[in-house]
N, C-alpha and C positions, 0 to 999 in steps of 0.2 A: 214283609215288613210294611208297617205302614206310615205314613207321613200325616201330620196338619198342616195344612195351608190357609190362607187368611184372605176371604173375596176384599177386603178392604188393605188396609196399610196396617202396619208392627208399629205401634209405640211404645214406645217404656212407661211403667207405670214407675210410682212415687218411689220403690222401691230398686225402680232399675230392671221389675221383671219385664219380658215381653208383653203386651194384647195385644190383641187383635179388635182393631177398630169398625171391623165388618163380621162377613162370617164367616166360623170357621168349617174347614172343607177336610175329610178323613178322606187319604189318599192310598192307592193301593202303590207297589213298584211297577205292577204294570201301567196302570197309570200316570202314575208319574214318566215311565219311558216313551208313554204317547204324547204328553207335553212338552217336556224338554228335550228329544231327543233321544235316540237308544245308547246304552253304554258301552264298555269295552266289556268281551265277555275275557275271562281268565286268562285264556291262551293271549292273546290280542295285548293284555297285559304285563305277563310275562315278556314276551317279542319285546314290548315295550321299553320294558325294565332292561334286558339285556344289551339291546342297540344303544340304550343309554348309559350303560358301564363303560359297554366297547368306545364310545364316543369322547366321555369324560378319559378313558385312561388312554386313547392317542392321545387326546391334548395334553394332556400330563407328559407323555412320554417327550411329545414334541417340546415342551418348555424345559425338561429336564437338559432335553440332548442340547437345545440351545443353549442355557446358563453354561453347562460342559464344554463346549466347543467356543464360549466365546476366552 
């Protein structure tokens, strides 16, 4: 996949589309993960996703059992 980047700043034209007020730059993904940082690869996400179920549905359980008990 590849990205455009912009050596200058994004303004809106008359229309509300983006420009690019500099110039613009074709990015690769590897690229782009040597500039900002590397991503989450799938597993890493998943894990993610899961410990954040697990997390939301204690809290759930805990405000349930509270309203219950009070």
């Amino acid at each position: 996949m590849n990205f455009l980047a912009c050596e200058g700043e994004w303004v809106a034209g008359p229309g509300g589309e983006p420009i690019c007020a500099g110039q613009l730059l074709n990015l690769t993904s590897e690229e782009m993960q040597g500039l900002y940082g590397t991503a989450l690869s799938w597993d890493q996400v998943s894990e993610l996703q899961g410990e954040t179920i697990v997390l939301f549905a204690l809290v759930f359980g805990f405000l349930v059992l509270k309203k219950v008990l009070k």
